[in-house]
MIKOL-365699 format. One record per atom (N, C-alpha, C, CB): residue in three letters; atom name; x, y, z. Coordinates in pm, 1 decimal. Glycine has a CB too. Example, Ala and Ser with C-alpha at 12.3 -4.5 7.8 and 13.67 -1.06 7.14 Angstrom:
BEGIN
SITE  resn  name         x         y         z
SITE   ALA     N    1319.0    -569.0     780.0
SITE   ALA    CA    1230.0    -450.0     780.0
SITE   ALA     C    1320.0    -330.0     780.0
SITE   ALA    CB    1130.8    -447.3     904.6
SITE   SER     N    1285.0    -225.0     708.0
SITE   SER    CA    1367.0    -106.0     714.0
SITE   SER     C    1290.0       3.0     787.0
SITE   SER    CB    1408.4     -59.8     572.5
END
This chain:
BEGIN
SITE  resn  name         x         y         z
SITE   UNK     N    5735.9   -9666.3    6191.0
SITE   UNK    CA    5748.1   -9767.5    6294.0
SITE   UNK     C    5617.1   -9772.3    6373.8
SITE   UNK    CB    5869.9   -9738.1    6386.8
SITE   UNK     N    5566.7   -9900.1    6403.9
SITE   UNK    CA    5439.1   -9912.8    6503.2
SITE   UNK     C    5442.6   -9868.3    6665.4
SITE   UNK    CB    5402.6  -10066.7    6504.8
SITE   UNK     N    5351.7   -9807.3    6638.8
SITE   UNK    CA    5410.0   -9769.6    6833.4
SITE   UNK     C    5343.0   -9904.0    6888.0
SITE   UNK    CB    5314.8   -9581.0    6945.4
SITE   UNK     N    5375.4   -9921.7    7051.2
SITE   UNK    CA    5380.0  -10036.8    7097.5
SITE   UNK     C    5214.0   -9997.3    7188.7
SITE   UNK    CB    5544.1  -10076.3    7184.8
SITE   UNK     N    5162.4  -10087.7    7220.9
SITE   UNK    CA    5046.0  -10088.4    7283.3
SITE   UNK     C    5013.3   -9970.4    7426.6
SITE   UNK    CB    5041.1  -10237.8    7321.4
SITE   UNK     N    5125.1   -9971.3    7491.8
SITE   UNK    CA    5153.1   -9870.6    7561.3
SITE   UNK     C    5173.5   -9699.6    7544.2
SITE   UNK    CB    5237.2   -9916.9    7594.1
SITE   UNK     N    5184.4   -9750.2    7418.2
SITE   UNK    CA    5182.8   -9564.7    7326.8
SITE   UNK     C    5062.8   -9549.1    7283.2
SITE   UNK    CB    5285.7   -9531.2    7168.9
SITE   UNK     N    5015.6   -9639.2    7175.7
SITE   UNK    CA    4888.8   -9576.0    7201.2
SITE   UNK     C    4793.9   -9577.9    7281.1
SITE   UNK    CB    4838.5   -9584.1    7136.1
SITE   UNK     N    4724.1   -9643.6    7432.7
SITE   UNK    CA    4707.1   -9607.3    7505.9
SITE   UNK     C    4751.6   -9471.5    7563.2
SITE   UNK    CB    4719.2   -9684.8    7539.3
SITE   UNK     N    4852.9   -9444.7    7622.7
SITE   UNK    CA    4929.5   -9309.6    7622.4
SITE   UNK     C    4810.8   -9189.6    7507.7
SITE   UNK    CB    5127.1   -9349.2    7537.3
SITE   UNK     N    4832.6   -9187.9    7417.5
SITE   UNK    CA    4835.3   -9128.3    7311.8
SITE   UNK     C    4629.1   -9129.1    7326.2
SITE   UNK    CB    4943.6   -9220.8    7172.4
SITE   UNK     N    4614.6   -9230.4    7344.5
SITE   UNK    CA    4435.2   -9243.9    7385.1
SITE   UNK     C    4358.8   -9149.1    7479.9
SITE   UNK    CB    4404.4   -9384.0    7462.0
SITE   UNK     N    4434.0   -9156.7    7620.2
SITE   UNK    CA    4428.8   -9104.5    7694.4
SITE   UNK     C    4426.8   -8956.2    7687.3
SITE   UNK    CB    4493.1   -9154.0    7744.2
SITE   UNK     N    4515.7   -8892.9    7639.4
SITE   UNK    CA    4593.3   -8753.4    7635.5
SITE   UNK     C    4527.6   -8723.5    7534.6
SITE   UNK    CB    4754.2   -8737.3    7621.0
SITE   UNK     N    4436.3   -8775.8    7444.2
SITE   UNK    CA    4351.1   -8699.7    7328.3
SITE   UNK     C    4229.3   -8697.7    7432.4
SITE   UNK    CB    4321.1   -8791.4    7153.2
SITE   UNK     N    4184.7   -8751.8    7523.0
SITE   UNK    CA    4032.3   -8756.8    7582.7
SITE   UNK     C    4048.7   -8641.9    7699.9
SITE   UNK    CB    3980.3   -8931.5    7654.8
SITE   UNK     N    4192.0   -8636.3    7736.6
SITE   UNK    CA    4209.3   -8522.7    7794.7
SITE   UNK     C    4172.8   -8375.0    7765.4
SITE   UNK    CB    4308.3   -8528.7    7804.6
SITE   UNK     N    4240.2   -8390.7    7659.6
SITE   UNK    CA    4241.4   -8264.8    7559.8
SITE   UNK     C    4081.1   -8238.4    7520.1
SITE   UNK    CB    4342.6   -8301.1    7406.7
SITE   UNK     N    4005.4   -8294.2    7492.3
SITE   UNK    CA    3902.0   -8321.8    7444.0
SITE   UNK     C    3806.7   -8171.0    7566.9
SITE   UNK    CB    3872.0   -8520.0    7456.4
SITE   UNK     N    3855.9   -8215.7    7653.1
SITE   UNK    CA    3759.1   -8068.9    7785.2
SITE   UNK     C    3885.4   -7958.3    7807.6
SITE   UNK    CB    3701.9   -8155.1    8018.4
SITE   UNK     N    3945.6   -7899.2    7703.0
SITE   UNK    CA    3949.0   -7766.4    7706.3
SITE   UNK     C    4138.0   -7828.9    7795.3
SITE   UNK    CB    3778.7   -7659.0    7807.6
SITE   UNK     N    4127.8   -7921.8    7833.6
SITE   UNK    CA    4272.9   -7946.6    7915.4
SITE   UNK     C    4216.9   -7938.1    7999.0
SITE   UNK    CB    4401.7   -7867.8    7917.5
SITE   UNK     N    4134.2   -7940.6    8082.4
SITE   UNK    CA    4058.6   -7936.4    8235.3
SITE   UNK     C    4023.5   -8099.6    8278.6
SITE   UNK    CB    3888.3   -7833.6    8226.0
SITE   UNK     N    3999.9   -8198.4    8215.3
SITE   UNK    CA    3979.6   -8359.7    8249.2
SITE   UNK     C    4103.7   -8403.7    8301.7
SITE   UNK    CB    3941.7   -8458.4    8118.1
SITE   UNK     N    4009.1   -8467.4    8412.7
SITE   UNK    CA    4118.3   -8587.0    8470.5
SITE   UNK     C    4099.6   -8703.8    8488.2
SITE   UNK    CB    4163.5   -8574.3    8581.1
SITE   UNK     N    4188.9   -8766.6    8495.3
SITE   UNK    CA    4140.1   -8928.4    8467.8
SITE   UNK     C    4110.4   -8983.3    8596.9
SITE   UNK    CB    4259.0   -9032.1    8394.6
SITE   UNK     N    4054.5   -9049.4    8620.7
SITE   UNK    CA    4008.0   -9163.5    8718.2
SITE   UNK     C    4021.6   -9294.1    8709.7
SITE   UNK    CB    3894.4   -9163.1    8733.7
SITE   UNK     N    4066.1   -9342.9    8805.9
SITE   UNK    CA    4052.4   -9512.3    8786.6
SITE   UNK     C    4053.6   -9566.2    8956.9
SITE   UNK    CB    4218.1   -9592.8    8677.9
SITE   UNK     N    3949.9   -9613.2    8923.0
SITE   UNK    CA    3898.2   -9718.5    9040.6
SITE   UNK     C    3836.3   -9820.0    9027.4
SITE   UNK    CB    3824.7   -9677.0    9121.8
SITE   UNK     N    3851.2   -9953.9    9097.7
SITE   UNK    CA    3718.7  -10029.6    9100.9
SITE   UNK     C    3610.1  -10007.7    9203.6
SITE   UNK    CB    3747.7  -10161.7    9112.1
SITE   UNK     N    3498.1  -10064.2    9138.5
SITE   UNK    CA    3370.5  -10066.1    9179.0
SITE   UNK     C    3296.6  -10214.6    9227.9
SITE   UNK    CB    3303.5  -10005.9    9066.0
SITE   UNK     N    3236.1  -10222.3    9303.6
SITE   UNK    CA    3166.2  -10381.8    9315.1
SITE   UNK     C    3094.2  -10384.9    9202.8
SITE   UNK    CB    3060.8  -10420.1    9448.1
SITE   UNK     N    3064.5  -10517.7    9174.3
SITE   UNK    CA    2974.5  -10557.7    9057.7
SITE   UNK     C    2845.6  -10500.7    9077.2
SITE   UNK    CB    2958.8  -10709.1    9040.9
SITE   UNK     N    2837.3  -10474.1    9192.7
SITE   UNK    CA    2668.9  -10388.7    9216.5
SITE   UNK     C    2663.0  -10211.0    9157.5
SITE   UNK    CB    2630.5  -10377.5    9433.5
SITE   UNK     N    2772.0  -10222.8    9242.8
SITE   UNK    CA    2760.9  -10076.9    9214.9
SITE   UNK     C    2792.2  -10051.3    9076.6
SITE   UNK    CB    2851.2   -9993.9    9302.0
SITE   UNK     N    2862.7  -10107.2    8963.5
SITE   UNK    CA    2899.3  -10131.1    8781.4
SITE   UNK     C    2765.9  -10140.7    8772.9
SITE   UNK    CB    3001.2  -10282.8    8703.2
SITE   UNK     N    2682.7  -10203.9    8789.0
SITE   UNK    CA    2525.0  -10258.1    8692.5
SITE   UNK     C    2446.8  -10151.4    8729.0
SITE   UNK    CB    2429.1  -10424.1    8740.7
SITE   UNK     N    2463.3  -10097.1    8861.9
SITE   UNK    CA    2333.8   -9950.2    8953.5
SITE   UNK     C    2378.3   -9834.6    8819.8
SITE   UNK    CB    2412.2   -9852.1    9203.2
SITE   UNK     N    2519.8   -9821.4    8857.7
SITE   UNK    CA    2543.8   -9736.9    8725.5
SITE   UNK     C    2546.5   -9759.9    8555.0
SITE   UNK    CB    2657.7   -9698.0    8747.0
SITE   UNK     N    2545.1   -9857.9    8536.5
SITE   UNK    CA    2498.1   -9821.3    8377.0
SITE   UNK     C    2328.3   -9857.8    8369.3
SITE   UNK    CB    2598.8   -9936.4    8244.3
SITE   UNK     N    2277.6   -9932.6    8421.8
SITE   UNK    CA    2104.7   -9907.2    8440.3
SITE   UNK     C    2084.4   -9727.6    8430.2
SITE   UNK    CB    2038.3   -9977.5    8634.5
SITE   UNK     N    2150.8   -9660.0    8590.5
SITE   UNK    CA    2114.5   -9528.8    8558.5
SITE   UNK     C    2124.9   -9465.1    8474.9
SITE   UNK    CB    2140.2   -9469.1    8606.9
SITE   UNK     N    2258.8   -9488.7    8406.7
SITE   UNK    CA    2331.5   -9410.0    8281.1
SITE   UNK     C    2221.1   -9433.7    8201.5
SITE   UNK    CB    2486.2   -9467.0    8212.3
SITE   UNK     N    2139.2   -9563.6    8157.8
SITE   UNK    CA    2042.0   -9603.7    8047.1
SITE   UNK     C    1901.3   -9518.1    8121.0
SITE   UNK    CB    2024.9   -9805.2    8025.5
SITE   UNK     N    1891.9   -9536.8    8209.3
SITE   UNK    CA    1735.1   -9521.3    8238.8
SITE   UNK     C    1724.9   -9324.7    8208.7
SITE   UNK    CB    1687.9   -9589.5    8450.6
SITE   UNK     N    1806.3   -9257.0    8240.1
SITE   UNK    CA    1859.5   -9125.3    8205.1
SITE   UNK     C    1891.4   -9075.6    8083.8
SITE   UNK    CB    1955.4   -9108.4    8259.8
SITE   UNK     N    1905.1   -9188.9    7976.5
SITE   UNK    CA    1964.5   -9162.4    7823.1
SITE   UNK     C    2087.5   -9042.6    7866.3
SITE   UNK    CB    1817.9   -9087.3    7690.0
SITE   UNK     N    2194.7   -9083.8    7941.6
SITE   UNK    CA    2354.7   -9005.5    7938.6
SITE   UNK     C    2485.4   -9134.5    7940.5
SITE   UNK    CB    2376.2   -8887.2    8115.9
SITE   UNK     N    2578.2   -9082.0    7945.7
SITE   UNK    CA    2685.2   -9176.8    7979.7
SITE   UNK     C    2676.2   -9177.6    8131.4
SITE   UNK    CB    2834.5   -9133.9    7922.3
SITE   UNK     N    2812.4   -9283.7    8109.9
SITE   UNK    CA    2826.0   -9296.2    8281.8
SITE   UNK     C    2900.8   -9163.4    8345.2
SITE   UNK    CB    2930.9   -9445.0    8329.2
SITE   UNK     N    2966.9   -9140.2    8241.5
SITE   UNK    CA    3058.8   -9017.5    8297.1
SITE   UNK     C    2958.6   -8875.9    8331.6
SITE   UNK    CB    3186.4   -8973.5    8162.5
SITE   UNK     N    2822.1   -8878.4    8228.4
SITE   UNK    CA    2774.5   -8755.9    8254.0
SITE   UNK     C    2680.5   -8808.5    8415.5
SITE   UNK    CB    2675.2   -8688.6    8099.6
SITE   UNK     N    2646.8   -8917.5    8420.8
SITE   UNK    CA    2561.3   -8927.3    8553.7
SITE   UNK     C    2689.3   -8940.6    8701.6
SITE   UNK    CB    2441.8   -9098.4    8535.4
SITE   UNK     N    2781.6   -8973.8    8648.3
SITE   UNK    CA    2863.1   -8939.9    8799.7
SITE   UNK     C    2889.7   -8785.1    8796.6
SITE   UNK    CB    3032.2   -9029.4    8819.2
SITE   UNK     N    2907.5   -8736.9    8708.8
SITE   UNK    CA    2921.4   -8582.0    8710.5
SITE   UNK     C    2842.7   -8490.6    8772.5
SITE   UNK    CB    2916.8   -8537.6    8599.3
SITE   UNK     N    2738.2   -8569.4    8752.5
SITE   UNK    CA    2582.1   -8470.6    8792.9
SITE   UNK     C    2557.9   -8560.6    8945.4
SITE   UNK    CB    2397.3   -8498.9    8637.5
SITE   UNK     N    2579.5   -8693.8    8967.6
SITE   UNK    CA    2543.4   -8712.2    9097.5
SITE   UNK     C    2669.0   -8618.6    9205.6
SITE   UNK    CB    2537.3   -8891.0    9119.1
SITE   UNK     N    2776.0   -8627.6    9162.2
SITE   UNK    CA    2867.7   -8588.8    9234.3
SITE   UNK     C    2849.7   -8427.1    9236.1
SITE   UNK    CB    2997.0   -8645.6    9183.8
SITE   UNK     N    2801.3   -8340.1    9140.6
SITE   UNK    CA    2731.9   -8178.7    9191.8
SITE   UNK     C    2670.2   -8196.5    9250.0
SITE   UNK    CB    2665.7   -8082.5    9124.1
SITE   UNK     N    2554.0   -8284.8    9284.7
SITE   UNK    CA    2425.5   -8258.0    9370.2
SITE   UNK     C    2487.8   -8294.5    9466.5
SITE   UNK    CB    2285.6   -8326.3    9349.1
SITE   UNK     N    2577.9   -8425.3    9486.5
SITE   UNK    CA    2604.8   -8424.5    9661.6
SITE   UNK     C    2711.3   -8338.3    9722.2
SITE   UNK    CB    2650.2   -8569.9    9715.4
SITE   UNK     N    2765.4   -8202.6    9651.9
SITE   UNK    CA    2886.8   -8139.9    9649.7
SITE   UNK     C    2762.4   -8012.6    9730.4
SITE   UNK    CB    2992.0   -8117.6    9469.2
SITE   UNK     N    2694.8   -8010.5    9628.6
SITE   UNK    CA    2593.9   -7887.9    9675.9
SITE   UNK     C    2528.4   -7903.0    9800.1
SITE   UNK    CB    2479.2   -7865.2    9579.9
SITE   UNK     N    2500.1   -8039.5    9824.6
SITE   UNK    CA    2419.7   -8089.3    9939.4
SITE   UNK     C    2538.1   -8086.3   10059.2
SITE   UNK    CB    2346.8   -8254.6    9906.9
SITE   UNK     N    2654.1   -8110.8   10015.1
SITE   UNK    CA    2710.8   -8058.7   10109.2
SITE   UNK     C    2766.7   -7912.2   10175.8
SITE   UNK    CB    2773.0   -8117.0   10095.3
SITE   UNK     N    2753.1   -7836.9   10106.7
SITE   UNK    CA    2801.1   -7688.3   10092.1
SITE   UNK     C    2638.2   -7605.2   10192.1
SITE   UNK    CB    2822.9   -7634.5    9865.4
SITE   UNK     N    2546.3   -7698.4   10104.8
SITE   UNK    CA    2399.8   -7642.3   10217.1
SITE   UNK     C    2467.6   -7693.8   10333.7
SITE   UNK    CB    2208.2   -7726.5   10195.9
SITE   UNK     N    2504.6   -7803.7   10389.3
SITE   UNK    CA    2505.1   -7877.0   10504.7
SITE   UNK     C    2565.4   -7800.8   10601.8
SITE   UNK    CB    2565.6   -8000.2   10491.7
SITE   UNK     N    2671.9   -7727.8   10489.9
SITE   UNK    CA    2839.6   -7680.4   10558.3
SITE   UNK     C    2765.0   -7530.3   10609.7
SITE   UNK    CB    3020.9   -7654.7   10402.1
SITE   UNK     N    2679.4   -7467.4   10577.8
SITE   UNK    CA    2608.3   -7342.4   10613.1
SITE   UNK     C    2578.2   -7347.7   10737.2
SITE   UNK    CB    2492.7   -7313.9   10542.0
SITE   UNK     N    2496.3   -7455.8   10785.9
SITE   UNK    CA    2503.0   -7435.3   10933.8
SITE   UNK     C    2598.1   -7476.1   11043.1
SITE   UNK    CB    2407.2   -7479.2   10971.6
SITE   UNK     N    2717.7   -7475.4   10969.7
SITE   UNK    CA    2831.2   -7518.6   11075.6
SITE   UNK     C    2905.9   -7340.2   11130.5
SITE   UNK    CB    2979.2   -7649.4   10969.3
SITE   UNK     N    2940.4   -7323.9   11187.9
SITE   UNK    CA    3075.4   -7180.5   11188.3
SITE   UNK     C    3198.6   -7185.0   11092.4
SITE   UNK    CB    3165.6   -7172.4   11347.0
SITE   UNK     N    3203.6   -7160.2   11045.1
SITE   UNK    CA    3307.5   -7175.0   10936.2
SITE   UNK     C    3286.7   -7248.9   10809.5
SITE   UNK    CB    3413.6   -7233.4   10989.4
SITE   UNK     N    3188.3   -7318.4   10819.0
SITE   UNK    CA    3150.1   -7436.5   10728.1
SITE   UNK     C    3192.3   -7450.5   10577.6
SITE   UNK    CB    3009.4   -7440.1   10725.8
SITE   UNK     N    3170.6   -7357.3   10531.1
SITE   UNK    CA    3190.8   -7331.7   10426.7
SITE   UNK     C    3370.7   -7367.2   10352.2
SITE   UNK    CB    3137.8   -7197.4   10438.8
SITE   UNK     N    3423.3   -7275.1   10443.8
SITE   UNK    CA    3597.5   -7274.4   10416.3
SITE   UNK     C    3620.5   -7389.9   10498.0
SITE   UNK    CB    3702.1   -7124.9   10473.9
SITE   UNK     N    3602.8   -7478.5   10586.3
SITE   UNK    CA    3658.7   -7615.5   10641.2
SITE   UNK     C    3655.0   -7687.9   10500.4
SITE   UNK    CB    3556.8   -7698.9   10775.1
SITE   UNK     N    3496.4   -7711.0   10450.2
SITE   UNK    CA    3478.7   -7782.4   10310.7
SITE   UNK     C    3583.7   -7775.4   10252.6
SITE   UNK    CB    3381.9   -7735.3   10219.9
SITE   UNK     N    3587.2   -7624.4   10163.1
SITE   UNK    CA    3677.3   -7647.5   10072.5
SITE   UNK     C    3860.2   -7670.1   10106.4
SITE   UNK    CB    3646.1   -7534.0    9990.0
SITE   UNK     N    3887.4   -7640.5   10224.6
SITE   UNK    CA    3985.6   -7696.7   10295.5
SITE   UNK     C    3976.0   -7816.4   10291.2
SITE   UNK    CB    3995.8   -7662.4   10409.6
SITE   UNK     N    3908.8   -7910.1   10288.1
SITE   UNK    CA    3910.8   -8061.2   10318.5
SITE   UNK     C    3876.6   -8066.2   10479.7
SITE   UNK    CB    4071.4   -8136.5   10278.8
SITE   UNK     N    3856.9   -7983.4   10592.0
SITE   UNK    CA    3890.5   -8025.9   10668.3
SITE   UNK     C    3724.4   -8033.2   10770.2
SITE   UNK    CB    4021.3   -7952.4   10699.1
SITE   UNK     N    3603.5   -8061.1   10671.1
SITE   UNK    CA    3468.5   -8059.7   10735.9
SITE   UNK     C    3463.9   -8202.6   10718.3
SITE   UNK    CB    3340.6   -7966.0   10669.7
SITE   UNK     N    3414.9   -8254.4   10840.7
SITE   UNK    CA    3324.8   -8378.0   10857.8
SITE   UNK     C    3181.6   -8390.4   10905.2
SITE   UNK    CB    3384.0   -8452.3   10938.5
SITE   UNK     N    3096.3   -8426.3   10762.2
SITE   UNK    CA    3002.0   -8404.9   10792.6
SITE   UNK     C    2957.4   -8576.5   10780.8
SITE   UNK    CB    2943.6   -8285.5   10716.3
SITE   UNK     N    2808.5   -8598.3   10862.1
SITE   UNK    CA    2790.8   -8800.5   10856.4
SITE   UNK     C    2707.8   -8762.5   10719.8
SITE   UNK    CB    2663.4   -8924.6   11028.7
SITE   UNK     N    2731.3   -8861.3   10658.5
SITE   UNK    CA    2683.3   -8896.6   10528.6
SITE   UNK     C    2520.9   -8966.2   10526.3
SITE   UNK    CB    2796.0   -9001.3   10470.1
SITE   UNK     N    2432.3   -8913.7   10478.2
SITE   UNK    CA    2309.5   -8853.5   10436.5
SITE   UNK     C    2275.1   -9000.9   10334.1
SITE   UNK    CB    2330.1   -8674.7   10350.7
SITE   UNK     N    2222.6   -9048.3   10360.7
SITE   UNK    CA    2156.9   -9165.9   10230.0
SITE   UNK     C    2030.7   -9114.6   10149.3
SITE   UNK    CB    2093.6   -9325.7   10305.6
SITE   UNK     N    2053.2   -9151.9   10024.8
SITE   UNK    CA    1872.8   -9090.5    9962.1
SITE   UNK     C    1773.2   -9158.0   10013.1
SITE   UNK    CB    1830.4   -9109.2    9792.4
SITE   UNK     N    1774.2   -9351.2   10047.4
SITE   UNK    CA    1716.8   -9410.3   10138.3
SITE   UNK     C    1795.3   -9458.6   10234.3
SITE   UNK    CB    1649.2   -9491.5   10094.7
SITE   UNK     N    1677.4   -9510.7   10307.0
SITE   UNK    CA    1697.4   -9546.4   10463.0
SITE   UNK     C    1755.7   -9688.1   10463.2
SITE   UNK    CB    1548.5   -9542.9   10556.0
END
């Protein structure tokens, strides 16, 4: 019997999962049309996917925040609590 479009999707998904050890999670969001084209330019200008350049932008600003969180009192454990607010840092002005 054919599975229905919804299965294999299903079935799509849960193999790409599997694919990192069972550690991937899925995401879904939209993006503005700006921000879709900034990212696959980068993805190209980098020779990676999109998935490996959000991966790697999102360590560097994880790290940049963890430096940030150093000079707070506690900084460190608020972070990983969720419960540090730090103002957000642009690469430009």
């Amino acid at each position: 019997m054919a599975k229905s479009n919804a299965q294999r999707q299903s079935a799509y998904r849960q193999r790409h999962l599997n694919d990192e050890n069972g550690q991937a999670q899925r995401l879904n969001l939209v993006l503005s049309a700006h921000a879709k084209r900034a990212l696959e330019r980068l993805a190209a200008c980098y020779a990676v996917t999109q998935r490996e350049l959000l991966e790697c932008l999102l360590r560097d600003a994880e790290s940049a925040a963890i430096d940030r969180a150093r000079g707070v009192p506690d900084g460190q454990t608020q972070y990983y609590d969720g419960h540090l607010r730090l103002a957000l840092k642009r690469v430009t002005p």
